[in-house]
C-alpha positions as CSV (number, residue, x, y, z in Angstrom):
1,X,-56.3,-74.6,-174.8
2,X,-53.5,-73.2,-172.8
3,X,-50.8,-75.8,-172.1
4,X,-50.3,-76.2,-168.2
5,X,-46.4,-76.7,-166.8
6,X,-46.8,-78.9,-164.2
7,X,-43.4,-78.4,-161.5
8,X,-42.3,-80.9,-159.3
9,X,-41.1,-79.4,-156.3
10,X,-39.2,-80.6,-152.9
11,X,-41.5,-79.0,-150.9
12,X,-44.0,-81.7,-151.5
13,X,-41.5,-84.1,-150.3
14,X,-41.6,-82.2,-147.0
15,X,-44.1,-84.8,-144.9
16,X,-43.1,-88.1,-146.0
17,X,-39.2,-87.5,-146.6
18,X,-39.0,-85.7,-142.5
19,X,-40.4,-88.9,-141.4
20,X,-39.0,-91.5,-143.3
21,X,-35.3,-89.8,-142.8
22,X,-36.2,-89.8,-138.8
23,X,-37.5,-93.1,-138.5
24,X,-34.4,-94.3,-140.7
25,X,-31.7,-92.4,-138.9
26,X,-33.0,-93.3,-135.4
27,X,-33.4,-97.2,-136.3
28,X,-30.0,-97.0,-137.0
29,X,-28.8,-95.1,-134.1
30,X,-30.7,-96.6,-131.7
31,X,-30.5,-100.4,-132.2
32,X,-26.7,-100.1,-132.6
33,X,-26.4,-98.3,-129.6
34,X,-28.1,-100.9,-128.0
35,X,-25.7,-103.3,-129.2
36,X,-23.0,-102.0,-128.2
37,X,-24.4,-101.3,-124.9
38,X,-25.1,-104.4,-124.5
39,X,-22.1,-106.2,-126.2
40,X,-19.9,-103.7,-123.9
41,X,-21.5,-105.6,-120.6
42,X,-20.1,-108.4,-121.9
43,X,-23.4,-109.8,-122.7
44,X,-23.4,-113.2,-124.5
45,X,-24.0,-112.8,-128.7
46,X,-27.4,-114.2,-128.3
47,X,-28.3,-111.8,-125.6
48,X,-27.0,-109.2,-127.6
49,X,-29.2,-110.1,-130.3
50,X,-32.2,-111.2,-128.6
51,X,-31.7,-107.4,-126.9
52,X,-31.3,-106.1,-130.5
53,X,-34.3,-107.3,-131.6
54,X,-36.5,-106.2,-129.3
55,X,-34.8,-102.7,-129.6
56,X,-36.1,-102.7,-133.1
57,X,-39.9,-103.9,-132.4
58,X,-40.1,-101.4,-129.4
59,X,-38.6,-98.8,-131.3
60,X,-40.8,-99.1,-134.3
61,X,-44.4,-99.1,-132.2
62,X,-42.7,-96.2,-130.5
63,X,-42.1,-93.9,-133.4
64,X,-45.1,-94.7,-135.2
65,X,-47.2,-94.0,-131.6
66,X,-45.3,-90.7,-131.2
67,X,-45.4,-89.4,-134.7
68,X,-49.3,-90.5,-135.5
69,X,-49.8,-88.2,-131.7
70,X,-47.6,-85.2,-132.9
71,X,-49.1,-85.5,-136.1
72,X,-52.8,-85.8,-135.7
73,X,-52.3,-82.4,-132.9
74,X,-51.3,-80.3,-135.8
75,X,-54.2,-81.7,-138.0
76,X,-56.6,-80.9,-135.7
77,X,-55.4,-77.6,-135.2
78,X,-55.2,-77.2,-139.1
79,X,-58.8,-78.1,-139.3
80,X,-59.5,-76.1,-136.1
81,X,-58.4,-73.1,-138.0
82,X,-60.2,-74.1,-141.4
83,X,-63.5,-74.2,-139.5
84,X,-62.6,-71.2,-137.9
85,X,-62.2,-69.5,-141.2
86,X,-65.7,-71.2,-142.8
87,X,-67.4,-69.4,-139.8
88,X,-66.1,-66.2,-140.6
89,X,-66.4,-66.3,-144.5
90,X,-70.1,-66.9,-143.7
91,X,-70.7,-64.1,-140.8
92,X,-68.6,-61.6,-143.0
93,X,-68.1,-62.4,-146.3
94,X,-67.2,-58.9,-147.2
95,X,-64.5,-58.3,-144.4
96,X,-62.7,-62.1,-145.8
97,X,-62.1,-60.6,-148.8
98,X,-61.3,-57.1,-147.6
99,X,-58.7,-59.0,-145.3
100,X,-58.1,-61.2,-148.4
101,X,-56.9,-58.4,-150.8
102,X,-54.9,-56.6,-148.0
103,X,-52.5,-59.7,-147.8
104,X,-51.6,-59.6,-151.7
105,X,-51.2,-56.0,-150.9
106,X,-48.8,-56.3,-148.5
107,X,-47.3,-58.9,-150.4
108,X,-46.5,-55.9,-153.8
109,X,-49.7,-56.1,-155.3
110,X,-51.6,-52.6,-156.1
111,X,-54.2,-52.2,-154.1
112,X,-56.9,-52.3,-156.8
113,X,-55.2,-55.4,-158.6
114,X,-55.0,-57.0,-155.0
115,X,-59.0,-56.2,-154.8
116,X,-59.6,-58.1,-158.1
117,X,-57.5,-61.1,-157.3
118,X,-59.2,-61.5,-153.6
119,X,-62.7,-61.3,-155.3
120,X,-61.8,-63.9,-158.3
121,X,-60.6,-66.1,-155.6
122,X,-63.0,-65.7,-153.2
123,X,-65.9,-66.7,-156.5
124,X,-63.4,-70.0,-157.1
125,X,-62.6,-71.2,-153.5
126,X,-63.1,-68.6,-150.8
127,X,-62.0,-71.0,-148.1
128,X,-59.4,-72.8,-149.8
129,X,-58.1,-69.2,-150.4
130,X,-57.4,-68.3,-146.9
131,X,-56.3,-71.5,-146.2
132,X,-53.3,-71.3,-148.0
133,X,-53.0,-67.1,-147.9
134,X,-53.9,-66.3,-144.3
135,X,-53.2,-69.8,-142.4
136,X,-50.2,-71.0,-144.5
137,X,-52.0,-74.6,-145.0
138,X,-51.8,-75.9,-148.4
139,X,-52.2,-79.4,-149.7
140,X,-48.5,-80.6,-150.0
141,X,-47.6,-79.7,-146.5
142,X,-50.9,-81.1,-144.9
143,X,-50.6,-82.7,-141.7
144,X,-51.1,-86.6,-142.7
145,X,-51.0,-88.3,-139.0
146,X,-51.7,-92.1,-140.4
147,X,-48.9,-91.5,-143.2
148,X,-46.2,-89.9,-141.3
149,X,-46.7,-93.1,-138.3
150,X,-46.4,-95.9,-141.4
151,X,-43.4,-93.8,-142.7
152,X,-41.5,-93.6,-139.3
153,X,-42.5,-97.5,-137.9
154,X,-41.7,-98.9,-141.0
155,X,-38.2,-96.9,-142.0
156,X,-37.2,-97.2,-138.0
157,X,-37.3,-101.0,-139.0
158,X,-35.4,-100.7,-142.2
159,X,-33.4,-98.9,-140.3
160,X,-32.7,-101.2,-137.7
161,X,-32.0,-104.1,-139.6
162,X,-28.7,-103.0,-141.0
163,X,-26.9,-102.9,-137.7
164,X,-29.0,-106.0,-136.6
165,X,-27.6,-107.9,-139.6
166,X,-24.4,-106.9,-138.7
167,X,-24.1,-108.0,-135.8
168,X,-25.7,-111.5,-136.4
169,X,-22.9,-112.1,-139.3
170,X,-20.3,-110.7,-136.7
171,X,-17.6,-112.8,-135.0
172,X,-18.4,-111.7,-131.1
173,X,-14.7,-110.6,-130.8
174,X,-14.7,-107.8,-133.5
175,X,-18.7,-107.4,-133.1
176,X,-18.1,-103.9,-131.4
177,X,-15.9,-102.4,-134.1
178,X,-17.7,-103.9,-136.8
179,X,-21.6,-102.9,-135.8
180,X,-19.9,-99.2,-135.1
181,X,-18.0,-98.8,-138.3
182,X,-20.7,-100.0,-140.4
183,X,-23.4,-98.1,-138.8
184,X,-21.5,-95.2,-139.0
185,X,-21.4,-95.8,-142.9
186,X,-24.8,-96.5,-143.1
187,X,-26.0,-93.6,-141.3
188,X,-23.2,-91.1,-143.8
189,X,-25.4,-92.5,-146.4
190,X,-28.3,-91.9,-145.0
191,X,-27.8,-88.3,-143.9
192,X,-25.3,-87.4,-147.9
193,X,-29.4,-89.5,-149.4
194,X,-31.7,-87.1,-147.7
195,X,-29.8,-84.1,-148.3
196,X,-29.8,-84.7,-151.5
197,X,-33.3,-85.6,-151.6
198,X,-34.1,-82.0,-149.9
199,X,-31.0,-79.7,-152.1
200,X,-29.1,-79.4,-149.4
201,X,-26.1,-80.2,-148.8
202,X,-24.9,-83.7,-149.3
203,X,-21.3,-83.8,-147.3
204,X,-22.7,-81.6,-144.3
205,X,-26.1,-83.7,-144.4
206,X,-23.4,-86.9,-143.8
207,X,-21.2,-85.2,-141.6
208,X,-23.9,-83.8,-139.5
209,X,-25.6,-87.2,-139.1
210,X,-22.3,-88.9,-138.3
211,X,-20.7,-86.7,-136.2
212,X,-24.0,-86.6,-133.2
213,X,-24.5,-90.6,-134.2
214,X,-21.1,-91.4,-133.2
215,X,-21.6,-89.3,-129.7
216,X,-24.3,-91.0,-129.0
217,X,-23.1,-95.1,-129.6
218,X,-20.1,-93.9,-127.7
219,X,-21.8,-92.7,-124.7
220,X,-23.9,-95.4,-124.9
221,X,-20.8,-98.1,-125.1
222,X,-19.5,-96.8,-122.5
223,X,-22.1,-96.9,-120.2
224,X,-22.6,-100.1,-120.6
225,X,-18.8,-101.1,-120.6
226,X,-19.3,-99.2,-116.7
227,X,-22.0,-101.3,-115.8
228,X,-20.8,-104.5,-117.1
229,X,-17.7,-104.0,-115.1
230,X,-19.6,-103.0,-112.1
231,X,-21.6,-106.1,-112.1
């Protein structure tokens, strides 16, 4: 019996790694941005927490309700397309594989050898064929709605946490500072992590992440040093 080389590949990692990196990064961001918004207004430390904290919960349900939405469109149009495809493999059988054999064509095979391969296919799994050869749908990068809304609620929390943490262990008169720097660090790590994770590369993953981070807690700091002042 033939042995069988099983390859791991990063493309598998595609779904859960997009999510969790999102849901990470934007916990981050978005709860210290909040408190520094708020801490900017001169808010009291509790507020500021209380304000953190509810950043964090909202922020979670949020993610997870907008990437289950985003999600579960693409996997119904995935399984639109599947059905689509059983329909026509049983009205023409013969034009599938004729269609079948003219994509490994285009794609270097000779014609004849392209014929053979599109009929062997079509005997194993006709459907699961053009699936992955005409629709580009295979089962790594299958839409998962339930898994990418777990991934992004619950790594927005992680997420969240750091610069919540931070800011409860802060002295109020160095919170700002401190909560920035930090998350700052955290979210290098983050970004230099995930770039790894995907072969990219790990100092413009961090600097990437770090650079449009820091834009937005600034803008958001001083908005709320504007308004504080106001009031």
């Amino acid at each position: 019996m033939p042995h069988r080389h099983l390859e791991r590949h990063r493309t598998g990692r595609i779904g859960w790694l997009r999510a969790a990196v999102l849901g990470a990064n934007d916990g981050i961001v978005s709860t210290s941005s909040l408190v520094l918004g708020v801490a900017a207004a001169q808010a009291s430390h509790a507020n500021v927490l209380v304000a953190g904290v509810a950043g964090l919960v909202a922020g979670a349900m949020s993610m997870a309700a907008g990437e289950y939405v985003s999600v579960h469109s693409q996997a119904d149009t995935e399984q639109a397309e599947i059905e689509r495809e059983r329909a026509e493999l049983k009205d023409d059988p013969k034009g599938e594989r004729q269609e079948l054999a003219a994509i490994y064509t285009s794609r270097g095979l000779d014609p004849s050898l392209a014929r053979q391969v599109a009929d062997q296919l079509t005997a194993h799994d006709a459907l699961g064929a053009h699936a992955r050869d005409e629709l580009g749908i295979t089962e790594a990068l299958r839409a998962r709605p339930v898994q990418a809304a777990l991934a992004s609620a619950a790594s927005f929390a992680a997420g969240a946490i750091l610069p919540l943490a931070v800011t409860a262990l802060s002295p109020p008169q160095v919170l700002i500072p401190v909560v920035a720097g930090t998350s700052l660090a955290f979210l290098a790590l983050l970004g230099g992590v995930a770039a790894r994770a995907g072969g990219a590369s790990v100092l413009k993953g961090a600097i990437r992440v770090t650079f449009w981070s820091a834009l937005a807690m600034a803008v958001t700091a001083a908005v709320g040093k504007l308004f504080g002042t106001a009031v």
